[in-house]
N, C-alpha and C positions, 0 to 999 in steps of 0.2 A: 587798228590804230589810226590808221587815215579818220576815218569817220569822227574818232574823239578829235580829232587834233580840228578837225571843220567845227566842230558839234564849242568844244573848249579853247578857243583860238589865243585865249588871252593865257592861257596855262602853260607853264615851260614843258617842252616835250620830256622832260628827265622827271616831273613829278607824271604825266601823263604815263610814261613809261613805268614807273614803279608802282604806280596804281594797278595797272593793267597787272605785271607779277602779283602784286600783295595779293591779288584777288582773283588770281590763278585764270583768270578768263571769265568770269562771272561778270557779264555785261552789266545787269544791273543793279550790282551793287559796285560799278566802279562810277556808273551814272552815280550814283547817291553817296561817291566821295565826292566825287569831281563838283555836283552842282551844290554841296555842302560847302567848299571852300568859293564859290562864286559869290553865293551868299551871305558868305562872312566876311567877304573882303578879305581875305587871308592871305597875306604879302607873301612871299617866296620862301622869306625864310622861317617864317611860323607854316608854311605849304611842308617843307622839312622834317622841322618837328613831329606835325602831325601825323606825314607817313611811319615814321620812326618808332611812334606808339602806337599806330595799328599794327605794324610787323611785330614791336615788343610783347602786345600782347595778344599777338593771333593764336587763337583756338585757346585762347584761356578766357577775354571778353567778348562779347562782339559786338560788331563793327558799329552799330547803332548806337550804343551806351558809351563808345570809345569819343565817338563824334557828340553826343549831349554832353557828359565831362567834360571834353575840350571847350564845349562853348560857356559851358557853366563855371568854368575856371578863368574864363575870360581870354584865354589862349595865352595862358601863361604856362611854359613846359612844364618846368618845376611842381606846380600847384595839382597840374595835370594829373602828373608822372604818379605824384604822392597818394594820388585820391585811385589812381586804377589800382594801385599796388594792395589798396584798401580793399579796393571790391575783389579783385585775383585773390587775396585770401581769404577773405570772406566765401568766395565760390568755394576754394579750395577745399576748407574744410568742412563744408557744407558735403561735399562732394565725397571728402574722407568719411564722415560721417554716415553717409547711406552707403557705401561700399560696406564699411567694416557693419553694418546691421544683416546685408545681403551675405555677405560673405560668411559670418560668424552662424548662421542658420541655416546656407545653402548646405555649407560643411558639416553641420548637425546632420541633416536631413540624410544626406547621399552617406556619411559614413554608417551610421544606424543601417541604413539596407544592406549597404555592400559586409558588414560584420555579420547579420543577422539576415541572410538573404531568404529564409524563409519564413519569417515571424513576417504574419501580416500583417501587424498594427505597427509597420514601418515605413508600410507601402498605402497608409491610408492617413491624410492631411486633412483635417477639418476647416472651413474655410474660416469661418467666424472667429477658432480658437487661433486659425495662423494671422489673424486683421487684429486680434486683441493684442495676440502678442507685439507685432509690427506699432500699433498703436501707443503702448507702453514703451520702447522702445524710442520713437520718433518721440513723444512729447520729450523725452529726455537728454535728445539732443539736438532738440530744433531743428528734424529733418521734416520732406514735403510728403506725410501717408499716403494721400491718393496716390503720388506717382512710383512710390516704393514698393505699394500693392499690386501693381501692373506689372513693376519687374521682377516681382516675387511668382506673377501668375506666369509672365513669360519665362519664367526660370524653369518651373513645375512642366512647361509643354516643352522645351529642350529635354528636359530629362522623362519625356515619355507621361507623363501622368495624364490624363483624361477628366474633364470633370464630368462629371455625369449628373443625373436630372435631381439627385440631393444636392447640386450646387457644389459638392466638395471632390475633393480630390485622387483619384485612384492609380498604382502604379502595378499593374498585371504583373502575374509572374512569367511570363514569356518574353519579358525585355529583355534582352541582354545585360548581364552585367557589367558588358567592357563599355557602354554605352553610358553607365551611371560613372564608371572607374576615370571614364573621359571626360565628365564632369568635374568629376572630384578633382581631376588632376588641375582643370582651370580654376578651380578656385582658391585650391592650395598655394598655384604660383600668382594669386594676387596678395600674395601675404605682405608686406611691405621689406622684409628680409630677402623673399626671393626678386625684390625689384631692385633692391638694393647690394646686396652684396655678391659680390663673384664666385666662382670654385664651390657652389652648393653642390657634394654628391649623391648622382643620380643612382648607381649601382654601389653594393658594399656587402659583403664575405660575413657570417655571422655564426655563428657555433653552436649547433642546432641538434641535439640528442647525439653529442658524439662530432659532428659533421659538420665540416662549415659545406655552408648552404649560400648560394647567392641569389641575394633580393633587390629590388627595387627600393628606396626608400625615401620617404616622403618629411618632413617636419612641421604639424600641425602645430602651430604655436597659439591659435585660435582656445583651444584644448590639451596643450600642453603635453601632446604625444608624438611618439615616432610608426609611422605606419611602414610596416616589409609587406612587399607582394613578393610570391613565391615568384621567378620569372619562368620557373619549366608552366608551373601551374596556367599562368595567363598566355605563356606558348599552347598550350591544349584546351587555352579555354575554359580553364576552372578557375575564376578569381578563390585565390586563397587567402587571406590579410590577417596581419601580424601583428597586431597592437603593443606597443610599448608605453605603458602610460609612464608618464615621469613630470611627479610634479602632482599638487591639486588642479586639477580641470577647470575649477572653477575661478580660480589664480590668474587672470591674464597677463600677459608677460613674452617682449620679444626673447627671452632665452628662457631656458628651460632648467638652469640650477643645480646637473648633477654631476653627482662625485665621480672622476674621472682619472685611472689609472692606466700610463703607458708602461707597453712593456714589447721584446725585443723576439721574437719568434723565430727560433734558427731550428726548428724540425725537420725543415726542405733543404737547407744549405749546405749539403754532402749528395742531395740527389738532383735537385732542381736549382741549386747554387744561388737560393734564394731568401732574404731575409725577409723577414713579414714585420710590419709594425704596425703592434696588435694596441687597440686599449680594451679596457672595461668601464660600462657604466652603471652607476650605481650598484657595483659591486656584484653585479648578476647576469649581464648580458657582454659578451666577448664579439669584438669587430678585429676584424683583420683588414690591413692597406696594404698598398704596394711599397710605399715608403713611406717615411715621417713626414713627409710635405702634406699626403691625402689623409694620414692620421690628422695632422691639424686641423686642413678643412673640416674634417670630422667634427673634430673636438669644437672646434669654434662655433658650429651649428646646432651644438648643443646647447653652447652657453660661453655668453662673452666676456664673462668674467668669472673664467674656472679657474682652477687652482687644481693644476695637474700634478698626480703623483708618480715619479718616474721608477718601475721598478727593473735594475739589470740583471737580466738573464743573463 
């Protein structure tokens, strides 16, 4: 701070100081604020301003494009304010855009092995067919292909795959499957439901030849299914998965649309003094809660606008 304050003499020490934070210690790019405002003649209280919307919009623009808008606006806040807010969503869904292409075919890919772990044409990626596809894709939502293709190839070597001297892609049968399962899991909770909403359950009781069984449970709304992992299974290392398809697949849609009846399970409530609140979905698949609070979470991550049937036991 001494150094800037000899180096920038004419700069009040409160904008030198909040420079110095906005930019975490990064010498110089606080030089290429600091001699930014020397050069524009930028009075104290437009010096204000200007920190205000690099803070507003740190790690959404950066700091370079922040500082050419400003000049280009003529250091007017307002005009400023109005035109990054342009570009921030403009990134944004730029941004959304190539997530949800990534995401919607990582989730393709790793579900297909982990259901079908030993069909090998699940474990074999074409390079040119996975660029075509990516290619179709991007033209249709004005995302960047080259750089999509790089985090498609680096997606492919996180989950193990190899390319080999045909250029395409291979995923041996000696990988682990809790290795692909750990994939899947990260791309599941980029769905825009699990960033968004609270009380998604993780664990849930299902009624399985007789038996309620407790699974893991996942909500793929990319494809419109509920995936159970046995938990004894993946305690021993046998990925086992459970598909609940609900819904057309091909349907995309943040909820999932099914018919949904509660009902009041007093089986245990003379021995274990416990009541269970159970629903059904789609008239075929039985969940058990602890209470009507976790039924709702339930219910609600199925579909945001169900229309519950309450039946009393």
């Amino acid at each position: 701070m001494e150094q800037l304050q000899d180096i920038f003499n004419t700069i009040e020490k409160e904008i030198l100081s909040r420079t110095w934070n906005l930019c975490e210690g990064n010498f110089d790019e606080v030089i290429m604020i600091l001699s930014f405002i020397i050069e524009n003649n930028t009075n104290f209280q437009q010096q204000l301003y200007l920190i205000n919307l690099l803070a507003q919009f740190n790690n959404k623009i950066d700091k370079t494009t922040i500082l050419k808008t400003w000049k280009q606006c003529n250091q007017i806040y307002v005009d400023t304010n109005s035109k990054l807010m342009e570009i921030s969503f403009y990134n944004y869904k730029t941004e959304e855009n190539e997530l949800k292409i990534m995401r919607e075919i990582c989730l393709y890919i790793l579900w297909n092995i982990l259901s079908y772990p030993t069909n090998i044409k699940y474990r074999q990626i074409n390079t040119n067919s996975l660029y075509q596809l990516l290619k179709h894709k991007c033209e249709k939502s004005n995302v960047n292909l080259d750089q999509l293709f790089i985090n498609m190839e680096y997606f492919l070597k996180v989950c193990k795959f190899q390319k080999r001297n045909d250029c395409n892609w291979y995923c041996n049968d000696d990988i682990q499957l809790s290795v692909l399962l750990g994939c899947y899991f990260t791309w599941i909770n980029q769905q825009p439901i699990y960033k968004t909403r609270r009380h998604i359950p993780e664990t849930i009781y299902m009624l399985s030849n007789g038996k309620w069984k407790e699974y893991l449970i996942l909500f793929d709304y990319e494809y419109r299914r509920i995936i159970l992992l046995n938990k004894k299974s993946i305690k021993f290392k046998k990925i086992k998965i459970k598909t609940l398809q609900v819904g057309n697949p091909k349907k995309l849609s943040l909820e999932l649309n099914v018919h949904i009846q509660w009902y009041n399970d007093y089986s245990e409530i003379e021995t274990n003094c416990i009541k269970y609140s159970n629903l059904i979905l789609n008239h075929s698949w039985h969940f058990r809660t602890i209470n009507f609070i976790e039924r709702e979470f339930l219910s609600n991550c199925c579909s945001v606008n169900a229309l519950y049937i309450y039946i009393f036991h």
